[in-house]
C-alpha positions in Angstrom: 124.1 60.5 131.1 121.3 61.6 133.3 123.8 64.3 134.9 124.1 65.8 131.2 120.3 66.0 131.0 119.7 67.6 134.0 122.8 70.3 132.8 121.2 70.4 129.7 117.7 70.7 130.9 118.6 73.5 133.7 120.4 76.0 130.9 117.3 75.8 128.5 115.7 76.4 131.4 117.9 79.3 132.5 118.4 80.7 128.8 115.2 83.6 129.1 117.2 85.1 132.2 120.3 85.2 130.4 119.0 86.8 127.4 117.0 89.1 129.3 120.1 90.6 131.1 121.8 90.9 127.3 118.5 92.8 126.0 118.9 95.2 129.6 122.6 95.6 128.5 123.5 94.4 132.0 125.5 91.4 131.0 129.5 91.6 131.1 131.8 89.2 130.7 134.0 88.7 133.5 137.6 89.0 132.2 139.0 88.4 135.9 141.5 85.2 136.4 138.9 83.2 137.9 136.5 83.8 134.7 139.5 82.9 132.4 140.7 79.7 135.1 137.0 78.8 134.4 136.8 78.7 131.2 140.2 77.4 130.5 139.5 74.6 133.0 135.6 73.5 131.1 137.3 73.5 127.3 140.1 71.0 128.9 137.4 69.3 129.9 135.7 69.5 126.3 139.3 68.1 125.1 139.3 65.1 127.8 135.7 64.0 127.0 136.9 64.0 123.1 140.3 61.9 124.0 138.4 59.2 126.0 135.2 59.3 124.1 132.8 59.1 127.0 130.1 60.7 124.9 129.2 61.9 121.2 131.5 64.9 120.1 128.4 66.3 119.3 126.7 65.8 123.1 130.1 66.6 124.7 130.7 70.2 123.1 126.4 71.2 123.9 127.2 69.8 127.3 129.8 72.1 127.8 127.7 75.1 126.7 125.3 74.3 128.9 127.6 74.3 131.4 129.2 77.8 130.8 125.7 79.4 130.6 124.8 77.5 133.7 127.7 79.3 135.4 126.8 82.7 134.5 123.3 82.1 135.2 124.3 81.0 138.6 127.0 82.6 139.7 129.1 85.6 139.7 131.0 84.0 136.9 129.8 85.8 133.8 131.7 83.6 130.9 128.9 83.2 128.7 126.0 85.2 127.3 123.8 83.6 125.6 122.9 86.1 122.4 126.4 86.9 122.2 127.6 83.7 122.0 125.2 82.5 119.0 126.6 85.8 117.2 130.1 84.8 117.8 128.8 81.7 115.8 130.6 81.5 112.4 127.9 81.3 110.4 129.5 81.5 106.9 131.7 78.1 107.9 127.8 76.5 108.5 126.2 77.5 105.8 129.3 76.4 103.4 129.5 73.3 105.0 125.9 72.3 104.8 125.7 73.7 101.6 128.8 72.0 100.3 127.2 68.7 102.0 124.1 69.5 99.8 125.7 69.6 96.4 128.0 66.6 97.2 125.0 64.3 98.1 123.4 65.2 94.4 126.9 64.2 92.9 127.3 60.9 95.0 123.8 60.0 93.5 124.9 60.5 90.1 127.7 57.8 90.8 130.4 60.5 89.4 132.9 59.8 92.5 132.3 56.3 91.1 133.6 56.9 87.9 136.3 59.0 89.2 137.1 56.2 91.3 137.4 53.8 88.6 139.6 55.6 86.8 142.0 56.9 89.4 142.1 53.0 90.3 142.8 52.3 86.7 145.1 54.9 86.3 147.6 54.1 89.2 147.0 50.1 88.0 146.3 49.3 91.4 149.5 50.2 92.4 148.2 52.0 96.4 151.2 53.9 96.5 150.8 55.9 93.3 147.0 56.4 94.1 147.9 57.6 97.8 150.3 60.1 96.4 147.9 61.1 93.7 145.4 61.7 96.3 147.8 64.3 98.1 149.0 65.6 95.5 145.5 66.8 94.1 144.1 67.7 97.4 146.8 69.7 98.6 146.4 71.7 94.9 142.6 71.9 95.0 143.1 73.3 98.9 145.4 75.7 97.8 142.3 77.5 95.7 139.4 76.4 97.8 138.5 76.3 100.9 139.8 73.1 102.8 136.3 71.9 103.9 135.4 72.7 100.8 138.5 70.1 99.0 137.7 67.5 101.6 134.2 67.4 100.9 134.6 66.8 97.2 138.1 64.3 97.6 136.2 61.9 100.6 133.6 60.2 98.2 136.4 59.4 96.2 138.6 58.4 98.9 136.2 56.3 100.1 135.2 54.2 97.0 139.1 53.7 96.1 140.2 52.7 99.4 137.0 50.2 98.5 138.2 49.1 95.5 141.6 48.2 96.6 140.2 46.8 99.6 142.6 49.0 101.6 141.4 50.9 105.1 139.8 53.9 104.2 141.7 55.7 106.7 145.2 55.1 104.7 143.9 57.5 102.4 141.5 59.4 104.2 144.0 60.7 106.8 146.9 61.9 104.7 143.8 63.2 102.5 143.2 65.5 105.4 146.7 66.6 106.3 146.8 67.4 103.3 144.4 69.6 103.0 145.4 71.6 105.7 149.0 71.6 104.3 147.8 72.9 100.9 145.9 75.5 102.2 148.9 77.8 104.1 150.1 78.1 100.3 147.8 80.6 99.2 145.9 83.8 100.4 142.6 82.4 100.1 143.7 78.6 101.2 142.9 79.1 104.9 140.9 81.8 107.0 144.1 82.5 109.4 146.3 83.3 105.8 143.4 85.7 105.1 143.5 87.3 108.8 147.1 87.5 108.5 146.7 89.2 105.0 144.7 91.8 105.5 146.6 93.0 108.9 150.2 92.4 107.1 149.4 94.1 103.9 150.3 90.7 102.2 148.7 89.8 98.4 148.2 86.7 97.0 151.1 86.6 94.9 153.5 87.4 98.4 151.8 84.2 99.7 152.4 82.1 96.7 156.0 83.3 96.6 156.7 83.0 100.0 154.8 79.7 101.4 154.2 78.0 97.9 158.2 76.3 98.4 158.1 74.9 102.0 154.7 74.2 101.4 155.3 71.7 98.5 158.7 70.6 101.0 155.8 69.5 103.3 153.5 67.6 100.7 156.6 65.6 99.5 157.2 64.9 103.4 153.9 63.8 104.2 154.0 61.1 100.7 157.2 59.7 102.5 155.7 59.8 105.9 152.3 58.3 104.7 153.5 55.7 103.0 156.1 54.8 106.0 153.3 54.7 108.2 150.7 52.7 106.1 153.2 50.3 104.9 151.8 47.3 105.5 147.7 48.2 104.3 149.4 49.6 101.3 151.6 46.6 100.4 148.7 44.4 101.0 146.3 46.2 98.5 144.7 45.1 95.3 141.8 46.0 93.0 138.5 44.1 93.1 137.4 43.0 89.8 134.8 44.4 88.1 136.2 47.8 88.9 137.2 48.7 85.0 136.3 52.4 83.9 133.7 51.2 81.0 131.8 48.7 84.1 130.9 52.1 86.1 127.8 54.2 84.4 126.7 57.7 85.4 123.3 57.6 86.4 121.1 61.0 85.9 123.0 62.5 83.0 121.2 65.5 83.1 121.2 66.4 86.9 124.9 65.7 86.1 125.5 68.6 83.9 123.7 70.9 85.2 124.8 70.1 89.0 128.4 70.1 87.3 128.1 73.5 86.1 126.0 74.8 89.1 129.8 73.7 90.9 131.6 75.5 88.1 130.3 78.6 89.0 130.3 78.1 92.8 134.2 77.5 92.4 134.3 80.7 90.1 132.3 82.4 92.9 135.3 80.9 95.9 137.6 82.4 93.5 136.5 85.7 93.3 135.3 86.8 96.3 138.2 88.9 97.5 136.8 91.0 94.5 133.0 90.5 94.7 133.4 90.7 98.6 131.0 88.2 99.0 131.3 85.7 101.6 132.2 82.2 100.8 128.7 80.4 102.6 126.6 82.7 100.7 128.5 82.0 97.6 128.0 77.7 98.8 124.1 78.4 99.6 123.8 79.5 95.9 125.2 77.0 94.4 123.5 74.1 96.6 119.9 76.2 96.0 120.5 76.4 92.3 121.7 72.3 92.6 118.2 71.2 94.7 116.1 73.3 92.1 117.5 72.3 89.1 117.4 68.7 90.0 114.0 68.9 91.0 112.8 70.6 87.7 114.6 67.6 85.8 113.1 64.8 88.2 109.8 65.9 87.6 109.9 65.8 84.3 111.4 62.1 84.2 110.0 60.2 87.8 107.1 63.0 88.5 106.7 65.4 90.9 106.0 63.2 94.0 109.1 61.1 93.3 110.8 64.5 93.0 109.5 65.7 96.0 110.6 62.5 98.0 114.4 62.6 96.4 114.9 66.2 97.2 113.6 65.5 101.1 115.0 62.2 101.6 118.6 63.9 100.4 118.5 67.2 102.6 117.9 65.2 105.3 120.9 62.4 105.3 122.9 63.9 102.6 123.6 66.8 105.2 125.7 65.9 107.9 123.6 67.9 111.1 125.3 66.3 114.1 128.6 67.8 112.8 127.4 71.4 112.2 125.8 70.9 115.5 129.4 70.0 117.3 130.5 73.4 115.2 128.1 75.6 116.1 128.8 74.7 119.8 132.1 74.9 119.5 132.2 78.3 118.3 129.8 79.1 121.3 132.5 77.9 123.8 135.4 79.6 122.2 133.5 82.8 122.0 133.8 82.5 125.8 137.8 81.7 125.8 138.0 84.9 123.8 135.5 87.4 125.7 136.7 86.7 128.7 139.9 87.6 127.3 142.0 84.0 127.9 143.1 84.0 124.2 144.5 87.7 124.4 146.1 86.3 127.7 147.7 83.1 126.1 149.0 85.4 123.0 150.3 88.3 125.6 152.4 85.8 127.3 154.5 85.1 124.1 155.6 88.5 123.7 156.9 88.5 127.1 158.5 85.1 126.4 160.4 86.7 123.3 162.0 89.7 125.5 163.1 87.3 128.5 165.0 84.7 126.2 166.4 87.6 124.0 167.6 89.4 127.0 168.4 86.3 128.8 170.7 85.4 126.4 172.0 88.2 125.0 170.9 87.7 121.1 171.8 89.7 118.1 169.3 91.5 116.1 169.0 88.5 113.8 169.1 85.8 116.5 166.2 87.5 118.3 164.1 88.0 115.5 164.9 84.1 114.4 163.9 83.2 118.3 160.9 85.6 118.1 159.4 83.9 114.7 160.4 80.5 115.9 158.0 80.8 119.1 155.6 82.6 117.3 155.4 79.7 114.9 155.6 76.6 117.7 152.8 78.4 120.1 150.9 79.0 117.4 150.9 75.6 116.1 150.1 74.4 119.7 147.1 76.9 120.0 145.7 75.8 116.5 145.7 72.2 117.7 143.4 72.6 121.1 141.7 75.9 119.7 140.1 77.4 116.7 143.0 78.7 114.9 140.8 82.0 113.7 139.9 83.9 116.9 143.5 82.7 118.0 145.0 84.2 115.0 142.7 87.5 115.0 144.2 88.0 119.0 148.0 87.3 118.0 147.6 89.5 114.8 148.2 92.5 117.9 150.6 91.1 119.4 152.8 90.7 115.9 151.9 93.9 114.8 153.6 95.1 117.9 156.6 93.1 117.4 157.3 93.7 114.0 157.6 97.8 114.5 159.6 97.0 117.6 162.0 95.0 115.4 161.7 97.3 112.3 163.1 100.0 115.0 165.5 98.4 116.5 167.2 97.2 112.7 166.9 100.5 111.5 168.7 102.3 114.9 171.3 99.6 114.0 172.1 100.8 110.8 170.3 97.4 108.9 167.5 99.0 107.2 166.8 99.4 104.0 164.2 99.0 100.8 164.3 94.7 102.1 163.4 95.9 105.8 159.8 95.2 105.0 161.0 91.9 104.2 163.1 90.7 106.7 160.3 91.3 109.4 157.9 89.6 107.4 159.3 86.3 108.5 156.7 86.8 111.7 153.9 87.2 109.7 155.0 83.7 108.2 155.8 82.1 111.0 152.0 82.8 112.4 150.3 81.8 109.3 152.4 78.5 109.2 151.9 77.8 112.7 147.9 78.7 112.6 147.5 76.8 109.2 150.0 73.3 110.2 148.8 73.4 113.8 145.4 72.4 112.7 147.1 68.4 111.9 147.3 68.0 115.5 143.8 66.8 116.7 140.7 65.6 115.6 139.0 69.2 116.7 142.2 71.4 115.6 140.8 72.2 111.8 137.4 72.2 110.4 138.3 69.8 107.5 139.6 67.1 110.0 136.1 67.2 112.1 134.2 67.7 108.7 136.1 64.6 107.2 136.0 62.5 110.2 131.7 62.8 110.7 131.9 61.9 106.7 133.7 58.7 107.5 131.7 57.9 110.3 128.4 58.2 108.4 129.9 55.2 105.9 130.5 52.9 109.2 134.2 54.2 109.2 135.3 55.2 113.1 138.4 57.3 113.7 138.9 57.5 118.2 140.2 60.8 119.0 143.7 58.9 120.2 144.2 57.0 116.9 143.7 60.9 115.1 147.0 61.7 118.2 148.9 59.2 116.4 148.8 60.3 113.1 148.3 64.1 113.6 150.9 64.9 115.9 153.9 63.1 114.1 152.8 65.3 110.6 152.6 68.7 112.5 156.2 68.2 114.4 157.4 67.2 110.8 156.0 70.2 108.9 156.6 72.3 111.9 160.1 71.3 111.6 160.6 72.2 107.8 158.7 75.4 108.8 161.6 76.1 111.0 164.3 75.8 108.5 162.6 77.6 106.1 162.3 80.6 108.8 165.7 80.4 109.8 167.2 80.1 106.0 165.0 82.8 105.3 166.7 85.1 108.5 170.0 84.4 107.5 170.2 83.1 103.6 167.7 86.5 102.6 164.3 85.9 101.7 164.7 85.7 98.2 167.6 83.9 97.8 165.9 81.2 100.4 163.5 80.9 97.8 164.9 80.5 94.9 167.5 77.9 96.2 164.5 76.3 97.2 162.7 76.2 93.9 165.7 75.3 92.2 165.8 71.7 94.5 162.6 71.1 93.6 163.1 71.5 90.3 166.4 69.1 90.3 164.2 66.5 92.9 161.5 66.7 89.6 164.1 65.7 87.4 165.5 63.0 89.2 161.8 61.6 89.8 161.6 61.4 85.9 165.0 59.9 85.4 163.9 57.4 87.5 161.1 56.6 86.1 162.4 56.8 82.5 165.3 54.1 83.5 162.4 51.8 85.6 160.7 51.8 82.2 163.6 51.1 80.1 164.8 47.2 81.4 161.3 46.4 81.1 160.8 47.7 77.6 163.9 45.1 76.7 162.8 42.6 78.5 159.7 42.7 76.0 161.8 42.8 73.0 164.2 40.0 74.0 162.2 37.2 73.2 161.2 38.7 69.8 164.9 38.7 68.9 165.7 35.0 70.1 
């Protein structure tokens, strides 16, 4: 502990001569192989720290920043510049998250996840199967048009008050709440930052993504029900509502902050759903909304408890309904990667699949379709491994290039083989997929491999809920090989079943699986519906 002190202590100490040299315009990253060996070598680190849990995530991630500007301070090392490094910052995830965290807090106090509760609980008659599929269900949807931090931020409260009520471990809904998120969000354009990267380079629209990702996507959601309920069998099964928690027994409190912090969301949403047209960017969209949330509520307090009352409620809320030690472990974490991709050790990672591609195409001796199969395949498992260790946006902006390149390459090659044609376009599409799926799924892996599974995590943990870094391991990794693996098949019926036709077989299975779910459920209902009558008739 005191060795992290003294780290910490000596780069505060050395921060002035750091951001002195970026002010001369002296400072240069070095992209050498030591530099990158360096950097590589501290964010293992960052990940061993996180699997053991020696420290805070929090403490762990600043330590390591200390360290890398430490390093350049002190040596010829230069991985980490100060002023550039807060840039590289993502400052529209913060302000959307605390933002997000804002509004949420107001609703919590109104007791509307509460009610929700109560009537989700009511709904699925304490059967914790139906509610565990009904929380997927929804969260993969709501993901699908918001931002994932965004969906979990809402779904938690809820989660956490049915798991409650069922006396069931919050993390049997919690976790499969956050796979899902992540799952639901490679559906759409707008459902994930790497989908929007991947857009805007590809030339893809929203409707391409929808048509293209929406059918293995909802594949992966059915998989992940299954999967869930296999692996929380026995909390499930041992389930059951508490009583007292009818609908009519749960009362909103604050009616009017209510409404208006309702519609203040309302618009917020509107705003998250328009932005690709308003171009404005989703945190400054979330700081709205949360500004217009604090002020309205205060006007209405004052009027009802007075203003010092008001005053107390609105400080007492921004400081624990906002979640500061995780923005903290965010903000440092983008600080480190900015390192991992200045000195260029990204660019590196993503060069080295490109030559993968051309020694096991020429090293076996593939045809045109074979290669481009093996080429999307790799693309989509190195991706998937990237997104679990690293932050799946400055990975996906360096291996945007490196597609680019292999998409003309193969768009050459199939046209000086006499296969092109109007559905070219198409057929070399399947590597823009196979990035966004791995990017997007990759993010189930670890605890640190999406925002929404940090994000949801620090939520937990606030309500006494603790999720180790290993126990995330056992349930991340066995969801991304299993929606890696229907990622695959989808890419390679796509190759060599035609894009189209891939997806139209596959809407027409889920279609016939929706029917067979009702039949089901229809016959279930009938023996007991006789069973009723029976004794009426006797």
């Amino acid at each position: 502990m005191n060795k992290i002190s003294v780290a910490l202590t000596a780069a505060l100490l050395l921060l002035p001569t750091n951001a002195a040299l970026a002010e001369s315009g002296h400072f240069e990253y070095s992209t050498n192989g030591g530099a990158q060996a360096a950097v590589g070598l501290l964010l293992v680190a960052l990940f061993g720290v996180l699997i053991v849990e020696a420290f805070h995530k929090t403490l762990a991630a600043g330590a390591i920043v200390a360290a890398m500007l430490l390093i350049s301070a002190a040596t010829s090392l230069k991985i980490m510049d100060f002023e550039t490094a807060v840039r590289s910052v993502d400052w529209n995830v913060i302000f959307l998250l605390g933002s997000m965290m804002a509004i949420v807090s107001v609703l919590i106090e109104t007791r509307v996840f509460d009610w929700l509760n109560a009537r989700m609980v009511a709904w699925a008659k304490g059967r914790s199967k139906l509610l565990a599929n009904t929380v997927i269900a929804a969260t993969a949807l709501l993901s699908a048009f918001a931002d994932n931090v965004t969906t979990v931020l809402f779904m938690a409260p809820v989660v956490s008050k049915a798991a409650r009520s069922l006396r069931l471990s919050v993390w049997a809904l919690a976790m499969p709440m956050v796979m899902a998120s992540n799952i639901g969000g490679t559906a759409t354009l707008i459902g994930d930052p790497p989908n929007v990267i991947v857009g805007v380079a590809a030339g893809l629209s929203f409707m391409d993504f929808i048509y293209f990702l929406a059918v293995p996507v909802i594949f992966m959601v059915i998989a992940l029900c299954a999967f869930s309920a296999f692996w929380y069998r026995r909390e499930l099964s041992g389930a059951h509502a508490e009583v007292g928690d009818e609908p009519e027994a749960v009362r909103l409190q604050d009616p009017a902050v209510l409404s208006w912090t309702l519609g203040v969301v309302g618009l917020t949403f509107l705003g998250f759903f328009t932005h690709s047209l308003t171009h404005l960017p989703v945190g400054v969209i979330a700081f709205a909304g949360a500004a217009l949330t604090m002020i309205g509520r205060h006007l209405i307090l004052r009027r009802s408890i007075g203003a010092k009352k008001a005053e107390h409620v609105f400080t007492h809320g921004f400081e624990h309904g906002i979640e500061w030690l995780t923005l903290g472990f965010f903000i440092f974490l983008f600080m480190a990667i900015s390192s991992a991709e200045h000195t260029g050790l990204i660019a590196s990672a993503a060069a080295k699949l490109q030559d993968l591609v051309q020694a096991v195409s020429i090293g076996f001796g593939m045809g045109l379709q074979a290669k481009l199969l093996t080429a999307a395949l790799l693309i989509l498992v190195f991706s998937a491994v990237a997104s679990a260790v690293v932050d799946n946006i400055p990975y996906t902006i360096a291996a945007v290039a490196i597609v680019k390149v292999l998409v003309t390459s193969f768009s050459g090659e199939f046209t000086a083989a006499g296969l092109g044609g109007a559905d070219l376009h198409l057929t070399t599409n399947v590597l823009w997929w196979a990035l966004a799926l791995g990017a997007c799924l990759g993010g189930n892996g670890t605890l640190i491999g999406a925002s929404a599974n940090v994000t949801t995590v620090g939520l937990m943990e606030k309500d006494g809920h603790h999720m180790p870094f290993v126990a995330f391991l056992r349930f991340g990794l066995p969801v991304t090989a299993m929606t890696v693996a229907i990622a695959a098949v989808y890419l390679t019926s796509y190759v060599y079943g035609g894009a189209i036709r891939t997806n139209v077989v596959g809407a027409m299975a889920l279609i016939a699986m929706a029917l067979v779910a009702v039949l089901r459920t229809v016959g279930r209902r009938a023996p007991r519906a006789e069973e009723t009558t029976e004794p009426l008739q006797s």
